[in-house]
N, CA, C and O atoms as a GROMACS GRO file, in nm:
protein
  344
    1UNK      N    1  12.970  12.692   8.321
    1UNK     CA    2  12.887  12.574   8.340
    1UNK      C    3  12.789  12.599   8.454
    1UNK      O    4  12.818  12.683   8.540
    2UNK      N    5  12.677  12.532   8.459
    2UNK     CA    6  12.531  12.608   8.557
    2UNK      C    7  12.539  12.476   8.631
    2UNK      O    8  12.521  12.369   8.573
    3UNK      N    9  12.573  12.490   8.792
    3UNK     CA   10  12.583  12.394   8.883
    3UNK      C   11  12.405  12.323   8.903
    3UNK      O   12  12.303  12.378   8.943
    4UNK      N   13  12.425  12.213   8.866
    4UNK     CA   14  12.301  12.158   8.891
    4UNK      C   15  12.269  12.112   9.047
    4UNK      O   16  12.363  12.061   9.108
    5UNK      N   17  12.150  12.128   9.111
    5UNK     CA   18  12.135  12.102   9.271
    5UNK      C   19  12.102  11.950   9.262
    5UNK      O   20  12.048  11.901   9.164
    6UNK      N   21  12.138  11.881   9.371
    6UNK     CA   22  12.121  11.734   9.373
    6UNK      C   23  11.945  11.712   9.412
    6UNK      O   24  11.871  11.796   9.462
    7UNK      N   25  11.922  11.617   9.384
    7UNK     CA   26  11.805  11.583   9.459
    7UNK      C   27  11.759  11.435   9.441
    7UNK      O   28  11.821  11.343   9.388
    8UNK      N   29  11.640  11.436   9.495
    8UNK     CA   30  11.570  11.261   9.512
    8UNK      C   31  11.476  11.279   9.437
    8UNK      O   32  11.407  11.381   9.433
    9UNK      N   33  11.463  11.190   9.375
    9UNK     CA   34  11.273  11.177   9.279
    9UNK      C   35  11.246  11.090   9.376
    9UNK      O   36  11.309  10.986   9.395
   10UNK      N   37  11.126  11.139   9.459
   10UNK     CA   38  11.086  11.065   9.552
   10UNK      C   39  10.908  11.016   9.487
   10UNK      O   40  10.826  10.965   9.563
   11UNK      N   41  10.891  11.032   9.406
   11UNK     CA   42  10.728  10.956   9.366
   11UNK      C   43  10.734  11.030   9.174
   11UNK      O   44  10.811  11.112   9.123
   12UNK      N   45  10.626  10.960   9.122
   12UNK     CA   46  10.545  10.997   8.977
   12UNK      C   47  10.428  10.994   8.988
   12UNK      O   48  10.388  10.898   9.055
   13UNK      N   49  10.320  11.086   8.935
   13UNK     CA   50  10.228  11.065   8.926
   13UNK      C   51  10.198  11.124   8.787
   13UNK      O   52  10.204  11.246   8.787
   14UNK      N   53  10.166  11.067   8.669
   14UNK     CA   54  10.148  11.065   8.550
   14UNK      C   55  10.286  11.154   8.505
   14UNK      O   56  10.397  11.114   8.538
   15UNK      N   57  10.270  11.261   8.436
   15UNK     CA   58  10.404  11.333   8.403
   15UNK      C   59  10.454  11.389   8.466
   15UNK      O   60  10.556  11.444   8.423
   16UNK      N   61  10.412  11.412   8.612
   16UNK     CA   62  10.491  11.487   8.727
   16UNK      C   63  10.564  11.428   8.773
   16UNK      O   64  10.532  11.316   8.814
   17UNK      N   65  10.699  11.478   8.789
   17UNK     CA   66  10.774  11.393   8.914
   17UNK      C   67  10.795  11.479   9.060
   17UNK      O   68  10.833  11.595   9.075
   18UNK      N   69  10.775  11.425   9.115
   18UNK     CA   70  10.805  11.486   9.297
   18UNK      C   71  10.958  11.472   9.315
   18UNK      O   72  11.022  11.366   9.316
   19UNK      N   73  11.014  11.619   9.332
   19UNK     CA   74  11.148  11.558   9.352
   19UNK      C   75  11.123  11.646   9.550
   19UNK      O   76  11.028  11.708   9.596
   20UNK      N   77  11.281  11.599   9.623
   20UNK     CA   78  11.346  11.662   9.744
   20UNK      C   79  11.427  11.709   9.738
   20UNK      O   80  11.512  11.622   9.727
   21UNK      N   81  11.485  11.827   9.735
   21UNK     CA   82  11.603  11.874   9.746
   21UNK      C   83  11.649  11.906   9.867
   21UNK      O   84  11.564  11.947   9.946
   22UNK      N   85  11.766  11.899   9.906
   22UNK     CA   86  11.807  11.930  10.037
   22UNK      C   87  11.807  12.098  10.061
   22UNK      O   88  11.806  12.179   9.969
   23UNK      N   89  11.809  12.135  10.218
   23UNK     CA   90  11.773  12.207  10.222
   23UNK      C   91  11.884  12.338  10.140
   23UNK      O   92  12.005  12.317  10.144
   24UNK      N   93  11.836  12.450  10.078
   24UNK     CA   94  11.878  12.563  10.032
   24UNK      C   95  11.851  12.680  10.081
   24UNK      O   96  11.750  12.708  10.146
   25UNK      N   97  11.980  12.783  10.039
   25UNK     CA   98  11.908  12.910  10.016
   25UNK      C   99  11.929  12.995   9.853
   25UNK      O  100  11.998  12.988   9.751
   26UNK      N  101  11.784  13.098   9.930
   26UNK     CA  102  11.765  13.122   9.763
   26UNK      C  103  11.771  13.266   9.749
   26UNK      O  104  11.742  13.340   9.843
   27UNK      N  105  11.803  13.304   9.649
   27UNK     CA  106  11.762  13.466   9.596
   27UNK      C  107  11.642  13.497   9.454
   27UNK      O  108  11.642  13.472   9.333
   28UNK      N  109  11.535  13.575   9.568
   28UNK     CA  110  11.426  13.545   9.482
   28UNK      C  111  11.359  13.704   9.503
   28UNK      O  112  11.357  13.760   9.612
   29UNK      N  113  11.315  13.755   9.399
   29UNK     CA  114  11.236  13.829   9.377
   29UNK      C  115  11.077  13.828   9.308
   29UNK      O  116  11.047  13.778   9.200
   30UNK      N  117  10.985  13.896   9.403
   30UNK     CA  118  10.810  13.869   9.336
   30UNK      C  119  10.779  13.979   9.281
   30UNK      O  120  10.857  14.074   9.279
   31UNK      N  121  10.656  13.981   9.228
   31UNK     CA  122  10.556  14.101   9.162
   31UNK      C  123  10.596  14.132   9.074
   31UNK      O  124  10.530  14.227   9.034
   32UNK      N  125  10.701  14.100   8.988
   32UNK     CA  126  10.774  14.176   8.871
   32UNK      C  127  10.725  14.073   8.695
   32UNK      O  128  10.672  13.968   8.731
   33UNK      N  129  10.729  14.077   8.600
   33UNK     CA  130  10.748  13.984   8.522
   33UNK      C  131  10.858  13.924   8.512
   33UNK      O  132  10.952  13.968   8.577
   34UNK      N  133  10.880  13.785   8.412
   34UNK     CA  134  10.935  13.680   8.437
   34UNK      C  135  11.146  13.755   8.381
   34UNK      O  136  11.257  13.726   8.426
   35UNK      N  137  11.100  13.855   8.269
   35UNK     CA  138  11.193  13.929   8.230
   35UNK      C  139  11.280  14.005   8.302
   35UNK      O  140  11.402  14.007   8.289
   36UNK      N  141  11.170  14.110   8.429
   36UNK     CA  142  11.272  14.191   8.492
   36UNK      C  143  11.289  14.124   8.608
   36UNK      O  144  11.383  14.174   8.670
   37UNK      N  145  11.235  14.026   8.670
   37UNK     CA  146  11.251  13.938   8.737
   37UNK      C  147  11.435  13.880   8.719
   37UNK      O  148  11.528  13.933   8.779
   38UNK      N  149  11.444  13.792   8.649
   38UNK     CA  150  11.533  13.750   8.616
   38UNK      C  151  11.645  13.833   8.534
   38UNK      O  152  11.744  13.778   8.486
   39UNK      N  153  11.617  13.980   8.523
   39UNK     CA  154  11.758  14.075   8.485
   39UNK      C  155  11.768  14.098   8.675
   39UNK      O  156  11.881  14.071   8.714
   40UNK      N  157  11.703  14.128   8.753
   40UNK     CA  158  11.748  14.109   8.903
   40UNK      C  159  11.820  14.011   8.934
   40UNK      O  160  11.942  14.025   8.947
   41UNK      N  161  11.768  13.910   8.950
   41UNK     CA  162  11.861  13.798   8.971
   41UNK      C  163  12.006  13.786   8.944
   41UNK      O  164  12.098  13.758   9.020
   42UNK      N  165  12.005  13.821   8.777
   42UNK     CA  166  12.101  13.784   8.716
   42UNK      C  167  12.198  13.889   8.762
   42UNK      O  168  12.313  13.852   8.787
   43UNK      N  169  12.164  14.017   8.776
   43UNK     CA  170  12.287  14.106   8.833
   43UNK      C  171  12.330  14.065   8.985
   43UNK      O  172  12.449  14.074   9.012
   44UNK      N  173  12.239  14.021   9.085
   44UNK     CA  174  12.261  13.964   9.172
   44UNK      C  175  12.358  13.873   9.197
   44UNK      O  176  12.444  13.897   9.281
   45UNK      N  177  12.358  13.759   9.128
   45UNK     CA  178  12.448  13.680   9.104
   45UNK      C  179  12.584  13.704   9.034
   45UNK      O  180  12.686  13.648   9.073
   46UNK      N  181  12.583  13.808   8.903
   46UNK     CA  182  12.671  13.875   8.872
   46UNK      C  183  12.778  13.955   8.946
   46UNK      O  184  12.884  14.005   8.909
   47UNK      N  185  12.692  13.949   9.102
   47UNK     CA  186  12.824  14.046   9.217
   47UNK      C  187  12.756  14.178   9.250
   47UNK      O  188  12.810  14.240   9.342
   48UNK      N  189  12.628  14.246   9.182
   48UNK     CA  190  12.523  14.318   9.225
   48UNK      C  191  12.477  14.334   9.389
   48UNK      O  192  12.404  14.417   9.443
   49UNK      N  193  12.549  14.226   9.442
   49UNK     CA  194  12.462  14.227   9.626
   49UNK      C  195  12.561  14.273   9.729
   49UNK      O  196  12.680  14.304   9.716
   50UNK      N  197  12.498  14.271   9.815
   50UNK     CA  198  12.560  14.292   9.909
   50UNK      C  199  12.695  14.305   9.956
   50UNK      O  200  12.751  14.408   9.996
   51UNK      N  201  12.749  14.170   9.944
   51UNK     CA  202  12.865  14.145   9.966
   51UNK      C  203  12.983  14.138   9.840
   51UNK      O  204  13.093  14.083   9.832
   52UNK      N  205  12.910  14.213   9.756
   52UNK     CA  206  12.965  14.204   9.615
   52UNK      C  207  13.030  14.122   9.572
   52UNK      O  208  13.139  14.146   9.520
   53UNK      N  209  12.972  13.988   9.584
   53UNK     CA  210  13.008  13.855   9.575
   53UNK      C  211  12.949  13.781   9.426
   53UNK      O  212  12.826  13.769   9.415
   54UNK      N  213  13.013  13.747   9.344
   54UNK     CA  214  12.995  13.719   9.236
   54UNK      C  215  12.927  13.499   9.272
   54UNK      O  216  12.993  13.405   9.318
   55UNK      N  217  12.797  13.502   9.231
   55UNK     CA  218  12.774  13.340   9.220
   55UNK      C  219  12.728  13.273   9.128
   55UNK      O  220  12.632  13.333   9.080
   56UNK      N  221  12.757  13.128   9.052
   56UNK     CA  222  12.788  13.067   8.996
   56UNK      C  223  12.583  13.033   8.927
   56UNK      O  224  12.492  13.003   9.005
   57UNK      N  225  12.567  13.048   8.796
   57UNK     CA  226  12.393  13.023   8.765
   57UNK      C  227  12.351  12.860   8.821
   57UNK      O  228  12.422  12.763   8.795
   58UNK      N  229  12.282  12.855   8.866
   58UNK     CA  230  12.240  12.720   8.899
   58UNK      C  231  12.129  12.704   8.856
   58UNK      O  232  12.060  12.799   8.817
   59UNK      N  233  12.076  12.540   8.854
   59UNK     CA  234  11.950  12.515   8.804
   59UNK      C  235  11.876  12.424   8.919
   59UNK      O  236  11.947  12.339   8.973
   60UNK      N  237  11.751  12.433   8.956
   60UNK     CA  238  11.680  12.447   8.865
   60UNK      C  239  11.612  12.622   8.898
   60UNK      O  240  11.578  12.634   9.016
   61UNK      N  241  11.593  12.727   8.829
   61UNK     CA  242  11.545  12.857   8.828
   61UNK      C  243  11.394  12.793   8.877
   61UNK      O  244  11.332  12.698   8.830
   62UNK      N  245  11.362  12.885   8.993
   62UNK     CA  246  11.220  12.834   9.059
   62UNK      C  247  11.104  12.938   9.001
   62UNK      O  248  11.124  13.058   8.984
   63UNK      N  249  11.024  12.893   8.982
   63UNK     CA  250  10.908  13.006   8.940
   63UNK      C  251  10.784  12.952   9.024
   63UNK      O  252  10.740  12.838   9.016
   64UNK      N  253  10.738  13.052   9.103
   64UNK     CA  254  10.578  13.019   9.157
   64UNK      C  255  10.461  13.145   9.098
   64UNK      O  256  10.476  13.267   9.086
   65UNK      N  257  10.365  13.072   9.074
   65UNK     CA  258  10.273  13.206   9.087
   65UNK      C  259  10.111  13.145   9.094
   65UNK      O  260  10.047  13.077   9.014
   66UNK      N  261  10.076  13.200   9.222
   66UNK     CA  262   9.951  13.207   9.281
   66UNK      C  263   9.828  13.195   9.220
   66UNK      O  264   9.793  13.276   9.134
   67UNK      N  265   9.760  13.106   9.254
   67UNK     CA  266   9.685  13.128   9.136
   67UNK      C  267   9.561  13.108   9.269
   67UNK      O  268   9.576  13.048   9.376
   68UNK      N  269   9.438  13.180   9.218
   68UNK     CA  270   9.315  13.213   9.277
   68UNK      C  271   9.263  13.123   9.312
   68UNK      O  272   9.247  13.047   9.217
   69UNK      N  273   9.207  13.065   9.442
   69UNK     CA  274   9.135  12.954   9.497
   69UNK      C  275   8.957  13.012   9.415
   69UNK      O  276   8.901  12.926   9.347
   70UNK      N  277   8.901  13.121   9.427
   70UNK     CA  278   8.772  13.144   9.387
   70UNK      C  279   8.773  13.298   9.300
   70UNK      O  280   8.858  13.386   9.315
   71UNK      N  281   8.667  13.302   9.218
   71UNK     CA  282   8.610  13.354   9.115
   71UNK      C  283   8.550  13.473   9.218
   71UNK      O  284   8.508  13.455   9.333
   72UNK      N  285   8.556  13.582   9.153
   72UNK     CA  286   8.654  13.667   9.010
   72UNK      C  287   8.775  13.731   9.073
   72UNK      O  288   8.798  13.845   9.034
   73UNK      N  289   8.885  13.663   9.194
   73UNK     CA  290   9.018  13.688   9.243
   73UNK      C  291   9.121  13.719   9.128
   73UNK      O  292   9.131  13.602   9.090
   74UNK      N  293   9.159  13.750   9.090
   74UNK     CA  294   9.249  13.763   9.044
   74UNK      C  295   9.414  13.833   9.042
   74UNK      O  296   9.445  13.951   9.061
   75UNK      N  297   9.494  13.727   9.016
   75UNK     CA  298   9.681  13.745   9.083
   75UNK      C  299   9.760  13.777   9.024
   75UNK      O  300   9.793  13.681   8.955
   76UNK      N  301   9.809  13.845   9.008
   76UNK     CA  302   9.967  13.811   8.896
   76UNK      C  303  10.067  13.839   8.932
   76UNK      O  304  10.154  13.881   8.856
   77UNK      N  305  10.084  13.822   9.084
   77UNK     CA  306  10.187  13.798   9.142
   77UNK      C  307  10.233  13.674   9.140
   77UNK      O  308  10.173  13.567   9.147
   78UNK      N  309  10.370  13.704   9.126
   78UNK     CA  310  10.448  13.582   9.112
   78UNK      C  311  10.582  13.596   9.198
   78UNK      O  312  10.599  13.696   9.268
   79UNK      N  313  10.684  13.485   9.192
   79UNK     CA  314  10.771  13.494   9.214
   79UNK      C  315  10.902  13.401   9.181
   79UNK      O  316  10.881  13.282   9.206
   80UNK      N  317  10.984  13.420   9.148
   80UNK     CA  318  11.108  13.412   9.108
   80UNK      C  319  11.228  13.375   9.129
   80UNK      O  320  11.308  13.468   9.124
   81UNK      N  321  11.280  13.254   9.155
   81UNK     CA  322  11.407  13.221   9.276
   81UNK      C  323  11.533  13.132   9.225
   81UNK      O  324  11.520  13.014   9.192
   82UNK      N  325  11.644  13.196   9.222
   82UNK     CA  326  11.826  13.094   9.187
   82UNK      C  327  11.798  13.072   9.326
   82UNK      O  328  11.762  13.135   9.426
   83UNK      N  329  11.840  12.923   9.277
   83UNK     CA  330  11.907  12.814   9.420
   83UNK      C  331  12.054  12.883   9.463
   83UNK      O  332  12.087  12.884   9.344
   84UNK      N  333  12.130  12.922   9.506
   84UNK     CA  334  12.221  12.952   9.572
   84UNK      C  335  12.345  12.816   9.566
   84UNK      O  336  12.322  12.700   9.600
   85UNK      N  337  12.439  12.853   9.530
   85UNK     CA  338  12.547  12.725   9.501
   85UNK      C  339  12.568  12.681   9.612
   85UNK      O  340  12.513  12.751   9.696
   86UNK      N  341  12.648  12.557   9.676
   86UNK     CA  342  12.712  12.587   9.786
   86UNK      C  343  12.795  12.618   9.847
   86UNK      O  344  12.782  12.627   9.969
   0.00000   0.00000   0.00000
C-alpha cells in the first residue's frame, strides 16, 4: 500500500488546487528522463542507499521541470522526487 502524505488545500484557483504539506524529506534525482529517473528512485527506496534501508512508495511522486523565462533558452532539465515516509 503507497503511504499517502497529509496536507492542507489551502486555496483554488480554477482547476488548481494549492495544497501545504508539512515539512519533508525527499529523494530526488535531475537531468535524467522521467523513466530512468524513477528506475533510481525506485531502487533507492527498494534498499539501494546508503543505509541499505528498504522505504515504503509514497505519493504524491514530485516532478519539476524548468521551463525558460525567454526565447530561444532552452531546458530539459528536470527533476524528480519520493516524499520520504515518516
Amino acid at each position: 500500500m503507497t503511504e499517502e502524505m497529509k496536507y492542507e488545500v489551502t486555496g483554488r484557483i480554477w482547476d488548481v488546487e494549492h495544497s501545504h504539506y508539512p515539512a519533508v524529506a525527499v529523494a530526488g534525482v535531475s537531468g535524467l528522463t522521467e523513466i530512468v529517473a524513477f528506475g533510481y528512485l525506485s531502487r533507492y527506496i527498494s534498499g539501494e542507499n546508503p543505509g541499505r534501508r528498504k522505504n515504503p512508495m509514497t505519493t504524491p511522486v514530485l516532478i519539476s521541470e524548468k521551463i525558460p523565462m525567454t526565447a530561444p533558452v532552452i531546458s530539459n532539465t528536470s527533476t524528480m522526487s519520493l516524499m520520504m515516509p515518516r
